[in-house]
PDBQT receptor file of N, H, CA, C and O in Angstrom, charges set to zero:
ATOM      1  N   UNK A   1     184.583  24.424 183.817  1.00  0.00    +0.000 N 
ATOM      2  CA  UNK A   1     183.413  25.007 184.414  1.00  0.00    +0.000 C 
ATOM      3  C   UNK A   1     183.547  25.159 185.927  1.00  0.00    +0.000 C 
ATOM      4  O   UNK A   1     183.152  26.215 186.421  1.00  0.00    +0.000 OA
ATOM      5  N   UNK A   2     183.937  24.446 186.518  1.00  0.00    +0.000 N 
ATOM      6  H   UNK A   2     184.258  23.589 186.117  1.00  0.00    +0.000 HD
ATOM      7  CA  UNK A   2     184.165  24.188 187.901  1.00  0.00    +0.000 C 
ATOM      8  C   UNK A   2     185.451  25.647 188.479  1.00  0.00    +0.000 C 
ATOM      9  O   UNK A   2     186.583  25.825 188.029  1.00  0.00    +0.000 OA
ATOM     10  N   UNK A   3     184.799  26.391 189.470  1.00  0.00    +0.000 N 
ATOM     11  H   UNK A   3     183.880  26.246 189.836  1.00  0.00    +0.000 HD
ATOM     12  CA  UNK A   3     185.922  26.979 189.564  1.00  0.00    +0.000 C 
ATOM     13  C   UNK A   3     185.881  27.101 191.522  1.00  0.00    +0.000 C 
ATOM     14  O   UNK A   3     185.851  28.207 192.062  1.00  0.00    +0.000 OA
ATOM     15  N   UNK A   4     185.889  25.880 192.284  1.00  0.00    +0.000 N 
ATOM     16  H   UNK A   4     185.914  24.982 191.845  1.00  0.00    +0.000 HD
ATOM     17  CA  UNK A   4     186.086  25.726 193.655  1.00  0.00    +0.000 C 
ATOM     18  C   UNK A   4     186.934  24.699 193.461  1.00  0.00    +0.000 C 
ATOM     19  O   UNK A   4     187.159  24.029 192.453  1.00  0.00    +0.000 OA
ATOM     20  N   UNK A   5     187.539  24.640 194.946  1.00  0.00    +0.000 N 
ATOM     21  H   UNK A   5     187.357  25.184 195.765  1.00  0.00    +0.000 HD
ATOM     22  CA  UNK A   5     188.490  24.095 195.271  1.00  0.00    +0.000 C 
ATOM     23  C   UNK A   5     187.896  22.649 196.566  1.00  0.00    +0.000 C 
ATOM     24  O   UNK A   5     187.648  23.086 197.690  1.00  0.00    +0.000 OA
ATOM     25  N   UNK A   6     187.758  21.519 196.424  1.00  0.00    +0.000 N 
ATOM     26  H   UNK A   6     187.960  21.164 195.511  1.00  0.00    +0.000 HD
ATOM     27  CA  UNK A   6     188.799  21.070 195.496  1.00  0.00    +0.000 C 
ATOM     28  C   UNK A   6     187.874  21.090 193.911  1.00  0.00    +0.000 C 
ATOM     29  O   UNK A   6     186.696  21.439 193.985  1.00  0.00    +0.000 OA
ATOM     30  N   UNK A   7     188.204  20.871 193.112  1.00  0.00    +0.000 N 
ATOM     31  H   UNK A   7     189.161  20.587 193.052  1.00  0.00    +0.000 HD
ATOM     32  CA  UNK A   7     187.514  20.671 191.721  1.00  0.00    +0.000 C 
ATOM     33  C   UNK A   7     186.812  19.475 191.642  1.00  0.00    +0.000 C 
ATOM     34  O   UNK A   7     187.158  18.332 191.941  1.00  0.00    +0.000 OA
ATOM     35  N   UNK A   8     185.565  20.000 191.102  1.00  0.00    +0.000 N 
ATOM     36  H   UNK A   8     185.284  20.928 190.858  1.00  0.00    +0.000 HD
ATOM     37  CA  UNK A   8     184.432  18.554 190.941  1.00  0.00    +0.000 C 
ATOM     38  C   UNK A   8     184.991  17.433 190.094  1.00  0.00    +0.000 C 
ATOM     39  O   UNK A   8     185.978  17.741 189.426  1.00  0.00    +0.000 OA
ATOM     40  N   UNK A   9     184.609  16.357 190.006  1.00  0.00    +0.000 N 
ATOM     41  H   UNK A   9     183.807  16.106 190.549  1.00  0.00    +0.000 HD
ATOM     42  CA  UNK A   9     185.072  15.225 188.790  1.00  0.00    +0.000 C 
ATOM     43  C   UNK A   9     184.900  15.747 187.471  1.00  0.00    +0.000 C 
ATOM     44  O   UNK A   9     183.890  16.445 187.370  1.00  0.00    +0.000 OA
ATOM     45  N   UNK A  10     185.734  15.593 186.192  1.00  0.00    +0.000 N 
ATOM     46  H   UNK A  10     186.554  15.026 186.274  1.00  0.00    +0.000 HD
ATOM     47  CA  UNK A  10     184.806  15.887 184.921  1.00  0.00    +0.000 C 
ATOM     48  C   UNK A  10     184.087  15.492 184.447  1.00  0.00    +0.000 C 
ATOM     49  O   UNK A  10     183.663  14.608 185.192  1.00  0.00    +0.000 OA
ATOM     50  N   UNK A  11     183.382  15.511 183.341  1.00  0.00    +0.000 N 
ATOM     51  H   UNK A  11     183.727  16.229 182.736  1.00  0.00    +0.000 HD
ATOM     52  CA  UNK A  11     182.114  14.963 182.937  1.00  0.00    +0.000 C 
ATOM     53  C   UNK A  11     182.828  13.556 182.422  1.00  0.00    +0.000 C 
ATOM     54  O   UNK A  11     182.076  12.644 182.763  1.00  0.00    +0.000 OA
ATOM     55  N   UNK A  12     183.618  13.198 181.953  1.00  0.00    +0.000 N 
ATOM     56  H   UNK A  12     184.229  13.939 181.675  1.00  0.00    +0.000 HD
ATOM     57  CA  UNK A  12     184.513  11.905 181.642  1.00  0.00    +0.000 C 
ATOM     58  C   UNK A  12     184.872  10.897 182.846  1.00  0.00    +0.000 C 
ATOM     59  O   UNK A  12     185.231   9.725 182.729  1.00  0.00    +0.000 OA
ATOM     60  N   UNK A  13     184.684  11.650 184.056  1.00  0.00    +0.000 N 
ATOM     61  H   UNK A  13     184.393  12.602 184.151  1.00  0.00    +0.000 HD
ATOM     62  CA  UNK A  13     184.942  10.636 185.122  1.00  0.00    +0.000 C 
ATOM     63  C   UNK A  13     183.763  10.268 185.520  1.00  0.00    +0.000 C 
ATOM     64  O   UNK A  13     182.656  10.805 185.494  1.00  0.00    +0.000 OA
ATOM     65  N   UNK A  14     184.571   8.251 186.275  1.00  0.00    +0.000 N 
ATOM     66  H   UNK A  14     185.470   7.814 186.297  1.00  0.00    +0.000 HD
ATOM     67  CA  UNK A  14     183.366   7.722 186.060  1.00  0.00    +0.000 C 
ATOM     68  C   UNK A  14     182.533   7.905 187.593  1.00  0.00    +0.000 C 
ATOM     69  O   UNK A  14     181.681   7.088 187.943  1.00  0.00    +0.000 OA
ATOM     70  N   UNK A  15     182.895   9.021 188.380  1.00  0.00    +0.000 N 
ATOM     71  H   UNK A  15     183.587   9.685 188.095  1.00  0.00    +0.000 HD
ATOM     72  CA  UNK A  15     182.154   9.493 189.273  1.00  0.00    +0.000 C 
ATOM     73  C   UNK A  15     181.595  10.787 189.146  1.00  0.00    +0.000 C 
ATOM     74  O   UNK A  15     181.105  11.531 189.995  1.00  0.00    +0.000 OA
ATOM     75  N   UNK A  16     181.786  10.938 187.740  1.00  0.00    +0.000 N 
ATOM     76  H   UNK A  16     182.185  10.334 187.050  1.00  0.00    +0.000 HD
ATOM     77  CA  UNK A  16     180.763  12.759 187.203  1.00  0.00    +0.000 C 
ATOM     78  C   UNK A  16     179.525  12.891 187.870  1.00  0.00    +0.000 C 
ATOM     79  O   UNK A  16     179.131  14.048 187.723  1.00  0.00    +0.000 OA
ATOM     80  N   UNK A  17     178.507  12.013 188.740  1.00  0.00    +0.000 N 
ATOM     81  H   UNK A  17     178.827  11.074 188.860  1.00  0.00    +0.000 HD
ATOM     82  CA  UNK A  17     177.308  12.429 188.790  1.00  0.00    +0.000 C 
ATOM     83  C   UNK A  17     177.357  13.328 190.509  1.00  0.00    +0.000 C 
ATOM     84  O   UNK A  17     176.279  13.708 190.968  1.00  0.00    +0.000 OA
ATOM     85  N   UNK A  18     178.685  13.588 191.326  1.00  0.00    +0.000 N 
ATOM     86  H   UNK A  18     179.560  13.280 190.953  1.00  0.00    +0.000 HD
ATOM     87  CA  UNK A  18     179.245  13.527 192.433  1.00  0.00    +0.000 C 
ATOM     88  C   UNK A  18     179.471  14.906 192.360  1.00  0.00    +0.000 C 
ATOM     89  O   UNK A  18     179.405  15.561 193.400  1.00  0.00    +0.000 OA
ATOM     90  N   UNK A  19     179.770  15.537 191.123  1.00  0.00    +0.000 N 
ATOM     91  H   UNK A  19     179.825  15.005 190.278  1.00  0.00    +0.000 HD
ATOM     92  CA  UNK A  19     179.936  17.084 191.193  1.00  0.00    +0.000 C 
ATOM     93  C   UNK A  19     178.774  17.902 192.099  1.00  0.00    +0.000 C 
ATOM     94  O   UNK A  19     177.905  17.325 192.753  1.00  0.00    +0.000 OA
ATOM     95  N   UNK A  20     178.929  19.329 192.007  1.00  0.00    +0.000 N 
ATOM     96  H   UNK A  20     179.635  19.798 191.476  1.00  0.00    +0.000 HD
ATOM     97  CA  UNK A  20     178.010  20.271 193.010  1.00  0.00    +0.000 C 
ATOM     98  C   UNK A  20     177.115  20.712 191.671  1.00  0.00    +0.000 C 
ATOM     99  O   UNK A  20     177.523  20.887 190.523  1.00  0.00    +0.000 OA
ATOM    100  N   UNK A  21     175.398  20.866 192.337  1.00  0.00    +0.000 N 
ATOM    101  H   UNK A  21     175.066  20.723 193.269  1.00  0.00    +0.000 HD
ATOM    102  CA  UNK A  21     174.805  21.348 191.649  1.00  0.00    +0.000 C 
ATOM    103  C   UNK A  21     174.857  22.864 191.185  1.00  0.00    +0.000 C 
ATOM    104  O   UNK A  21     174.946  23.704 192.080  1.00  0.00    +0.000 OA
ATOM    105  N   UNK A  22     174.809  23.305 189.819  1.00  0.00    +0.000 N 
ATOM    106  H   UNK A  22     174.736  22.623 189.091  1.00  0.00    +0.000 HD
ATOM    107  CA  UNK A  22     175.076  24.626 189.375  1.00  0.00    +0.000 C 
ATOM    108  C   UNK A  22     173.662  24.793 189.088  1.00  0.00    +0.000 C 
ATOM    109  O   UNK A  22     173.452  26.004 189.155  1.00  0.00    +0.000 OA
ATOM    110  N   UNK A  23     172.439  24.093 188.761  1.00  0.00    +0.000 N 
ATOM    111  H   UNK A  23     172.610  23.110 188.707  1.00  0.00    +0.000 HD
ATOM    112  CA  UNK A  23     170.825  24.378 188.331  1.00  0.00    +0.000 C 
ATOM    113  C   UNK A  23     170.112  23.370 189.191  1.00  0.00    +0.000 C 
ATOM    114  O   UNK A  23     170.361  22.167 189.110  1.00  0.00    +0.000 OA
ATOM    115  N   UNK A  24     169.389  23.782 189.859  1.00  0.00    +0.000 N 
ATOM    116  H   UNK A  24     169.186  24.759 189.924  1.00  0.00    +0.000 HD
ATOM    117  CA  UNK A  24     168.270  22.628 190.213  1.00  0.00    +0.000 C 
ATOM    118  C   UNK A  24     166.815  22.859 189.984  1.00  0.00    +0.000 C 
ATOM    119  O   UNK A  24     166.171  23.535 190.788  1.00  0.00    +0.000 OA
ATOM    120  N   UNK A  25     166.103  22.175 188.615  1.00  0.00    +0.000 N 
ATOM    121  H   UNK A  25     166.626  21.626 187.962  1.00  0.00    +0.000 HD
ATOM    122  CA  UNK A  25     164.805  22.185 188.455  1.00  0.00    +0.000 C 
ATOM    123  C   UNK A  25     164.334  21.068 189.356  1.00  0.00    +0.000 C 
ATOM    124  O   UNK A  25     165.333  20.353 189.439  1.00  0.00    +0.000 OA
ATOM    125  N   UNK A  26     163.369  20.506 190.087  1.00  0.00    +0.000 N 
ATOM    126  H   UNK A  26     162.557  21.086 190.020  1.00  0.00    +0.000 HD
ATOM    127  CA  UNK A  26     162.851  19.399 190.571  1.00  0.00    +0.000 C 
ATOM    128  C   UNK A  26     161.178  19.388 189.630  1.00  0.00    +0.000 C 
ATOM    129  O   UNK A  26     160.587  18.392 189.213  1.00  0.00    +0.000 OA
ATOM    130  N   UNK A  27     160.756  20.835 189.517  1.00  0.00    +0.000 N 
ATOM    131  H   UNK A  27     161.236  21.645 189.855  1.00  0.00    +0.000 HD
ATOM    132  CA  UNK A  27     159.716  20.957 189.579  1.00  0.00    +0.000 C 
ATOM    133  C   UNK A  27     159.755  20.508 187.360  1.00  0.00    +0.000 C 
ATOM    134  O   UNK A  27     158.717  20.254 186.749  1.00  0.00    +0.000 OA
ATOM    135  N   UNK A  28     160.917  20.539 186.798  1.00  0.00    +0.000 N 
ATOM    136  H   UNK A  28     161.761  20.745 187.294  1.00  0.00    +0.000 HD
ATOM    137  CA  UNK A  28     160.780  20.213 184.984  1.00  0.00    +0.000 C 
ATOM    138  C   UNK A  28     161.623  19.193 185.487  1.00  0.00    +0.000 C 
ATOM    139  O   UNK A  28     161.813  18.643 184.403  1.00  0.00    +0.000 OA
ATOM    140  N   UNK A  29     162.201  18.591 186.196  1.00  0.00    +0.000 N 
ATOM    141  H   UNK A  29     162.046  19.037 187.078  1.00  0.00    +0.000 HD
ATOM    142  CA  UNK A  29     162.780  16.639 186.358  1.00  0.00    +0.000 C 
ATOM    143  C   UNK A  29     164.186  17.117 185.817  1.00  0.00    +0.000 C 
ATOM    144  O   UNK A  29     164.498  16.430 184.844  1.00  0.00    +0.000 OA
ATOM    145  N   UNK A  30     165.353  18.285 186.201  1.00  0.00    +0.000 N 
ATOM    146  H   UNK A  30     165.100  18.843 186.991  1.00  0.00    +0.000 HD
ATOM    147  CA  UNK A  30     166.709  17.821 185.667  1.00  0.00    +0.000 C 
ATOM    148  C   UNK A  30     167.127  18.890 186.457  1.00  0.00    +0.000 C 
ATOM    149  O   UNK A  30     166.433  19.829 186.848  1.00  0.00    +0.000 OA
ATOM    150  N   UNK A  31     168.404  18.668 186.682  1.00  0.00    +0.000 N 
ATOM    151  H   UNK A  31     168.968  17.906 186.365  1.00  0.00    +0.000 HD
ATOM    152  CA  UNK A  31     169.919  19.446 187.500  1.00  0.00    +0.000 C 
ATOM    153  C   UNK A  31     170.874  19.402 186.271  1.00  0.00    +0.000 C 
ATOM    154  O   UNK A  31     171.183  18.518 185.471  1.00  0.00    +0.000 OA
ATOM    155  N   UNK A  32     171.231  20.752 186.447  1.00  0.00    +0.000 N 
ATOM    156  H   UNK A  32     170.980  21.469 187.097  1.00  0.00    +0.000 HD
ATOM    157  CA  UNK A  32     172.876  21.041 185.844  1.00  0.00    +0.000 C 
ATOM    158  C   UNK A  32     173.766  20.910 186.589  1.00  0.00    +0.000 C 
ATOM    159  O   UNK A  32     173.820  21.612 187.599  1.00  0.00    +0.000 OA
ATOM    160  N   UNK A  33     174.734  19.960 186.305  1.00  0.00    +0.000 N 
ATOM    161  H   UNK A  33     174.691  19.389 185.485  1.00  0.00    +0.000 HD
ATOM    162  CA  UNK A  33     175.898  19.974 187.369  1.00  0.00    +0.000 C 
ATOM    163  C   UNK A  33     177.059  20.605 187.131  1.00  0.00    +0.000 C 
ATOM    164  O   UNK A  33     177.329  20.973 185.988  1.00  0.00    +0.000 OA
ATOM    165  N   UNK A  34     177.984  20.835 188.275  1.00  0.00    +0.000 N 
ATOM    166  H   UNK A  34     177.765  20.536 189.203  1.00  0.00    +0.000 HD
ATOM    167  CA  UNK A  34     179.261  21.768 187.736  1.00  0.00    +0.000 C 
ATOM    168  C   UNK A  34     180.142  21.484 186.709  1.00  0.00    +0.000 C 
ATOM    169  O   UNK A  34     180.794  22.416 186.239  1.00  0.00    +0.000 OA
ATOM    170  N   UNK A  35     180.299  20.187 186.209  1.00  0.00    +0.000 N 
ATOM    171  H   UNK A  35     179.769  19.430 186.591  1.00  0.00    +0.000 HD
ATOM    172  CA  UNK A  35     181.151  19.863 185.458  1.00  0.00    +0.000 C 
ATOM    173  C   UNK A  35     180.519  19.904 183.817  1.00  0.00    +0.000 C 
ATOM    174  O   UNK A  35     181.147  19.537 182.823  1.00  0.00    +0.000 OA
ATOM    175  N   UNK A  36     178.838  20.558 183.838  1.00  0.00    +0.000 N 
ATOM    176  H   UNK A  36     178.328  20.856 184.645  1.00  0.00    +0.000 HD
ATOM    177  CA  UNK A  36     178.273  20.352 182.889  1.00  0.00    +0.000 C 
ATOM    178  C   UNK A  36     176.951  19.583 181.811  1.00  0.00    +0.000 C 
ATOM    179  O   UNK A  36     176.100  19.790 180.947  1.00  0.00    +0.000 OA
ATOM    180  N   UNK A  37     177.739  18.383 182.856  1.00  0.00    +0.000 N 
ATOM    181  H   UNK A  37     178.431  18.215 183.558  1.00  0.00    +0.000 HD
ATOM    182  CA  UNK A  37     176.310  17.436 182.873  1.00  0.00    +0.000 C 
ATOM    183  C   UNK A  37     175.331  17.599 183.178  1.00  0.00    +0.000 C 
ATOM    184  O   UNK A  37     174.991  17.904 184.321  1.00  0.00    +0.000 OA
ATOM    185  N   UNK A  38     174.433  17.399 181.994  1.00  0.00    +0.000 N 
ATOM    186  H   UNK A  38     174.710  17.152 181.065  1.00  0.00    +0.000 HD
ATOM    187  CA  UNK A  38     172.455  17.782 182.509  1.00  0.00    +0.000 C 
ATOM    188  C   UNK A  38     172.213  16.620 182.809  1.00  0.00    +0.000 C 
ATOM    189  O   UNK A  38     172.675  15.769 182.050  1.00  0.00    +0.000 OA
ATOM    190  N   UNK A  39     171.267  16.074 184.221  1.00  0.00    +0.000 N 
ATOM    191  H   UNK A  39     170.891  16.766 184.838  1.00  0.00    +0.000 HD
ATOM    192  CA  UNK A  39     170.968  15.061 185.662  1.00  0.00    +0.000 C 
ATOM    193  C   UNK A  39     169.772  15.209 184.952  1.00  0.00    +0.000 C 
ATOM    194  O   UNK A  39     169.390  16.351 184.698  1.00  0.00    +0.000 OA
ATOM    195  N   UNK A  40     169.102  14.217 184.580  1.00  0.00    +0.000 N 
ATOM    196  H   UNK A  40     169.413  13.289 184.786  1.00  0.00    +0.000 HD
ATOM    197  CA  UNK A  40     167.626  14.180 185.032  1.00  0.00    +0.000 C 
ATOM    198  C   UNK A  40     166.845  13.306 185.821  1.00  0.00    +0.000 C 
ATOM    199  O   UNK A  40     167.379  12.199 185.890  1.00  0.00    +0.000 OA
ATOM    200  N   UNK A  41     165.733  13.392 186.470  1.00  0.00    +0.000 N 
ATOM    201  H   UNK A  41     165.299  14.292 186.414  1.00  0.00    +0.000 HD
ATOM    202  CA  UNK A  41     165.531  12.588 187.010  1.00  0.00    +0.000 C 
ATOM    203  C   UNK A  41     165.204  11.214 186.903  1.00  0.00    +0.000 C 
ATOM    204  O   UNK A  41     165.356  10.479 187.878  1.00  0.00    +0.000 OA
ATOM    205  N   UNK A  42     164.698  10.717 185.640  1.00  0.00    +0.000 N 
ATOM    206  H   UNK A  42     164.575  11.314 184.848  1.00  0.00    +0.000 HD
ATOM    207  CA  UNK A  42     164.642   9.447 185.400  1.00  0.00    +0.000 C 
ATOM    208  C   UNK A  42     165.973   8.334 184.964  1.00  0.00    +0.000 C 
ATOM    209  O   UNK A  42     165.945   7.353 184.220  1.00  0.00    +0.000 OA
ATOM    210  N   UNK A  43     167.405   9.090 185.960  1.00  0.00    +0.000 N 
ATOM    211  H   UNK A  43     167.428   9.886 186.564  1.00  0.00    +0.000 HD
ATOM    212  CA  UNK A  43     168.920   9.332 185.922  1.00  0.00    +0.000 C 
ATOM    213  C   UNK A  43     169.197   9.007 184.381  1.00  0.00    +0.000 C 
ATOM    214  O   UNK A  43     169.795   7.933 184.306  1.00  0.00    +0.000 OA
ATOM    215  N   UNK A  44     169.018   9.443 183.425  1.00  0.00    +0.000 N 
ATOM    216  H   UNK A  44     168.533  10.315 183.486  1.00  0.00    +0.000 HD
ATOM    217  CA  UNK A  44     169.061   9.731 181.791  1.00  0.00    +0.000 C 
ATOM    218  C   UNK A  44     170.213  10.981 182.221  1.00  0.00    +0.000 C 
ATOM    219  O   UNK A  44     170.026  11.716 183.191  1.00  0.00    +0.000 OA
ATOM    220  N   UNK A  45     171.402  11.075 181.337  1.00  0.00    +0.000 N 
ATOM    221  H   UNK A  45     171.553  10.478 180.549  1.00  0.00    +0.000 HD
ATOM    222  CA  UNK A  45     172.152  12.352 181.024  1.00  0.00    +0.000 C 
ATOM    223  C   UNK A  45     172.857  12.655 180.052  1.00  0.00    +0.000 C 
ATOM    224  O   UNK A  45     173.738  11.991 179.507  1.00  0.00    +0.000 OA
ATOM    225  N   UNK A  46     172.406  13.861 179.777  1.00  0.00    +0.000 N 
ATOM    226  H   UNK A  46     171.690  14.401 180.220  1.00  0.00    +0.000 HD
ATOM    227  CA  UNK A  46     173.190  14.856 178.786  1.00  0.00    +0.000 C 
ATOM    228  C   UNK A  46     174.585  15.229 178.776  1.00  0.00    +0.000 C 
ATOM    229  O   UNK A  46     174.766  16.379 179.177  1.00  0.00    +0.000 OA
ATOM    230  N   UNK A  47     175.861  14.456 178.357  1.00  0.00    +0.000 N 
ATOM    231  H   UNK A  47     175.714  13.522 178.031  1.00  0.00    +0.000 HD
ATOM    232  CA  UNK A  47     177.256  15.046 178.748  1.00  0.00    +0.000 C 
ATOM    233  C   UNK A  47     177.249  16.486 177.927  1.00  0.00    +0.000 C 
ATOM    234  O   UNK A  47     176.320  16.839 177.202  1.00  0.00    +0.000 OA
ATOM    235  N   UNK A  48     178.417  17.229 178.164  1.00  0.00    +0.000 N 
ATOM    236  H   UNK A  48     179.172  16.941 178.753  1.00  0.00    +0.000 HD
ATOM    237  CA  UNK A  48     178.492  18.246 177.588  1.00  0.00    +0.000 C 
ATOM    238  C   UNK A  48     178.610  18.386 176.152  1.00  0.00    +0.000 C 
ATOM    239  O   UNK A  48     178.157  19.303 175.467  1.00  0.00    +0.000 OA
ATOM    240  N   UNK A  49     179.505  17.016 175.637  1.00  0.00    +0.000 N 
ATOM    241  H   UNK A  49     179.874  16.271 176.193  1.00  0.00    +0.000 HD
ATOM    242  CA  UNK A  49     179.477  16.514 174.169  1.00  0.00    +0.000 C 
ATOM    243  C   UNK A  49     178.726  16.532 173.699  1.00  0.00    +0.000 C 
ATOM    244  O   UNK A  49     178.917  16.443 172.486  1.00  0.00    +0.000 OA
ATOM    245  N   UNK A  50     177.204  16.659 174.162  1.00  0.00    +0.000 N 
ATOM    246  H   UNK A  50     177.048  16.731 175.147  1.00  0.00    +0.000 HD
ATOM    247  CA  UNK A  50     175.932  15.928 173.368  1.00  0.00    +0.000 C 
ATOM    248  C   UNK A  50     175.478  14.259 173.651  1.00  0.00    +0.000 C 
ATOM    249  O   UNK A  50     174.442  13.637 173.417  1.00  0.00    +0.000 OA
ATOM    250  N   UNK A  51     176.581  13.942 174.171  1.00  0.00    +0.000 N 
ATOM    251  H   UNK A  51     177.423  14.447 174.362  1.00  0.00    +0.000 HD
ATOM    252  CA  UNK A  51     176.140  12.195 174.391  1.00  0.00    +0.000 C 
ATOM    253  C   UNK A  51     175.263  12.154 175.219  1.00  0.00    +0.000 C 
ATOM    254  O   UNK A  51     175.092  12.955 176.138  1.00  0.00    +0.000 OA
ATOM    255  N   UNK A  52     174.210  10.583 174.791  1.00  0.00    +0.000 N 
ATOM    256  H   UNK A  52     174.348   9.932 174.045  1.00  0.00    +0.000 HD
ATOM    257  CA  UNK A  52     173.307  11.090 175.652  1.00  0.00    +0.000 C 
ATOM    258  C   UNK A  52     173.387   9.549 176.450  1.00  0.00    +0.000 C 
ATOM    259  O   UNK A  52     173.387   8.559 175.719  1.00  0.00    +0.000 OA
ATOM    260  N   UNK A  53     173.455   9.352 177.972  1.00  0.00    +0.000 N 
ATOM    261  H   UNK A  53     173.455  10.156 178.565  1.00  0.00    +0.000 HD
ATOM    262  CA  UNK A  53     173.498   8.528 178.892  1.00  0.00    +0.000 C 
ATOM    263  C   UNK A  53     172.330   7.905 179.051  1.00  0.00    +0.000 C 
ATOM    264  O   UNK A  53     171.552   8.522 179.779  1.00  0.00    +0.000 OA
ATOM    265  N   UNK A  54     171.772   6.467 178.441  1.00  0.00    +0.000 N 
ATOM    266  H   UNK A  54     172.404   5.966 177.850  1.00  0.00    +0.000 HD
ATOM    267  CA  UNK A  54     169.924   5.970 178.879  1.00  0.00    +0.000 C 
ATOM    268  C   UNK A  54     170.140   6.246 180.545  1.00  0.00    +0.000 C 
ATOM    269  O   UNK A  54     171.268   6.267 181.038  1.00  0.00    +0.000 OA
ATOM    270  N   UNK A  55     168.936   6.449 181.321  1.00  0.00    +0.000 N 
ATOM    271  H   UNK A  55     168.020   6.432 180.921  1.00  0.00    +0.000 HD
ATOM    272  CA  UNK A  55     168.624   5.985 182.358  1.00  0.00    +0.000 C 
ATOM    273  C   UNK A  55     169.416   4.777 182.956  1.00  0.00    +0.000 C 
ATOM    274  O   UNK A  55     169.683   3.762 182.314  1.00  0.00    +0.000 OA
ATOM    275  N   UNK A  56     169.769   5.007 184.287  1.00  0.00    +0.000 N 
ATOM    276  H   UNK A  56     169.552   5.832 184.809  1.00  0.00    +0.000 HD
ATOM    277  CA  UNK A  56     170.381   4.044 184.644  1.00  0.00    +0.000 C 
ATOM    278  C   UNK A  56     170.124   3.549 186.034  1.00  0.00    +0.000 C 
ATOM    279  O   UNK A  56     171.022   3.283 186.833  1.00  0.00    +0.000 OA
ATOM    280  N   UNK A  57     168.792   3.437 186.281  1.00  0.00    +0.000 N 
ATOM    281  H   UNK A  57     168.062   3.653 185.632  1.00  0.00    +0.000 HD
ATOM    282  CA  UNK A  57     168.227   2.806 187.649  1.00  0.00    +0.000 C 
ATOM    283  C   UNK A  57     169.018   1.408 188.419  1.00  0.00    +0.000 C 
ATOM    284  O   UNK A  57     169.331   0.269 188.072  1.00  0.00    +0.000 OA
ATOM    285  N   UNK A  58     169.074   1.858 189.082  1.00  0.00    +0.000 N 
ATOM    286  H   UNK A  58     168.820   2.783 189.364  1.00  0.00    +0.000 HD
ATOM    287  CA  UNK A  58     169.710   0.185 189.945  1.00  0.00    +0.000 C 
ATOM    288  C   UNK A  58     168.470  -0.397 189.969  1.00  0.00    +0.000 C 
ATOM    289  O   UNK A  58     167.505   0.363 189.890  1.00  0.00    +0.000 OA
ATOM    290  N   UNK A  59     168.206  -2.053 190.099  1.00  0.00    +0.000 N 
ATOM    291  H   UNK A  59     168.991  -2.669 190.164  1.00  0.00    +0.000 HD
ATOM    292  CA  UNK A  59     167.741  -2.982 189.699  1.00  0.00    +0.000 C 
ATOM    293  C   UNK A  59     167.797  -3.488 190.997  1.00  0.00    +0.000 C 
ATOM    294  O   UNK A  59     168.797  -3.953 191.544  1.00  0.00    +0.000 OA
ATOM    295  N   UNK A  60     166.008  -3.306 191.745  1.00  0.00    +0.000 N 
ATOM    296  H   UNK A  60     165.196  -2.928 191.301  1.00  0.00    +0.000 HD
ATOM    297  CA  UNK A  60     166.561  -3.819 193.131  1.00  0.00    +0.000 C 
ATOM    298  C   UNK A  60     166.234  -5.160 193.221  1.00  0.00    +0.000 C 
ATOM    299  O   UNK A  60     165.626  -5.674 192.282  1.00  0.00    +0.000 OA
ATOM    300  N   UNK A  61     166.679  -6.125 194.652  1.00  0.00    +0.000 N 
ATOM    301  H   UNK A  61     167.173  -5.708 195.415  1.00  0.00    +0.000 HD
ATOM    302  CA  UNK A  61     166.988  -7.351 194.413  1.00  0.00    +0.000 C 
ATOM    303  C   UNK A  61     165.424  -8.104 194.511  1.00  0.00    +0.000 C 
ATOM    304  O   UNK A  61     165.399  -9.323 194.682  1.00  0.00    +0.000 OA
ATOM    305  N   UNK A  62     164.532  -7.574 194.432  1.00  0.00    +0.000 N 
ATOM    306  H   UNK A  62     164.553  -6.584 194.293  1.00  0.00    +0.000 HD
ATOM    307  CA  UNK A  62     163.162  -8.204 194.326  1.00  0.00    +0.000 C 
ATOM    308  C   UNK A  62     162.915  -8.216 193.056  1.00  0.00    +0.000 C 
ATOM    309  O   UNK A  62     161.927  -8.919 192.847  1.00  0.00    +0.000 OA
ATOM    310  N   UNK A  63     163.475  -7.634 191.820  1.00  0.00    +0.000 N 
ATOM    311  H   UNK A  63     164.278  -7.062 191.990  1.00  0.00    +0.000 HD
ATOM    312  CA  UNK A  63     162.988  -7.737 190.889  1.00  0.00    +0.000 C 
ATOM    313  C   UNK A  63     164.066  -8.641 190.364  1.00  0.00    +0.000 C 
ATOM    314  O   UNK A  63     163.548  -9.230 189.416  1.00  0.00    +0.000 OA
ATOM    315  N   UNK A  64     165.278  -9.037 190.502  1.00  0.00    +0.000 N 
ATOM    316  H   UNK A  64     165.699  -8.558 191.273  1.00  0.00    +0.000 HD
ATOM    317  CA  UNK A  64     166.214 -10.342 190.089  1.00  0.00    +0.000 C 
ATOM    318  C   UNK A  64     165.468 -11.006 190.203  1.00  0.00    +0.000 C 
ATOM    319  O   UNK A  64     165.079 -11.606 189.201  1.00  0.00    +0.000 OA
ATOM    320  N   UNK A  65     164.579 -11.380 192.081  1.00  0.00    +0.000 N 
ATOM    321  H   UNK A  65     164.894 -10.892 192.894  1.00  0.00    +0.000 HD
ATOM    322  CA  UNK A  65     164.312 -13.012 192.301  1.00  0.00    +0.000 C 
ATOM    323  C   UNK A  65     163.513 -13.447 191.630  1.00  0.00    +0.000 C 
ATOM    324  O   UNK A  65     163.490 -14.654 191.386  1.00  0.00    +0.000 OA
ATOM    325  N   UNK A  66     162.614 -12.586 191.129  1.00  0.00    +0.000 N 
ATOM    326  H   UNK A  66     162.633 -11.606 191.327  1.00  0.00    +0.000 HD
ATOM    327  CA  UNK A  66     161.600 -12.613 189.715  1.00  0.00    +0.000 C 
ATOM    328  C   UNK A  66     161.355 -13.301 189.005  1.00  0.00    +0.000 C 
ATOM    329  O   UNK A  66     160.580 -13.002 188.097  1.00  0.00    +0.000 OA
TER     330      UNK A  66
């Protein structure tokens, strides 16, 4: 999918979310990225396979001391 130079990560690498945006909804909560991957905002993603990624919020350190 990617056709700049240098080439985005693929959807298999584990820095895929680093690619350039190819869609940006803000206003329906998701980005298409170049390598394919549908971004949404509650960071949940769609690989191109169909797999689907839960949400993956970082866990900030006020809610550890908890």
């Amino acid at each position: 999918m990617c056709n700049h130079e240098p080439p985005c990560p693929g959807a298999e690498a584990a820095d895929h979310e680093a690619a350039r945006l190819r869609a940006h909804h803000p206003e329906q909560g998701w980005s298409l990225l170049c390598n394919g991957v549908l971004v949404f905002e509650d960071t949940g993603e769609v690989l191109p396979d169909g797999r689907v990624v839960a949400p993956h919020r970082p866990v900030s350190a006020k809610a550890v001391a908890a």
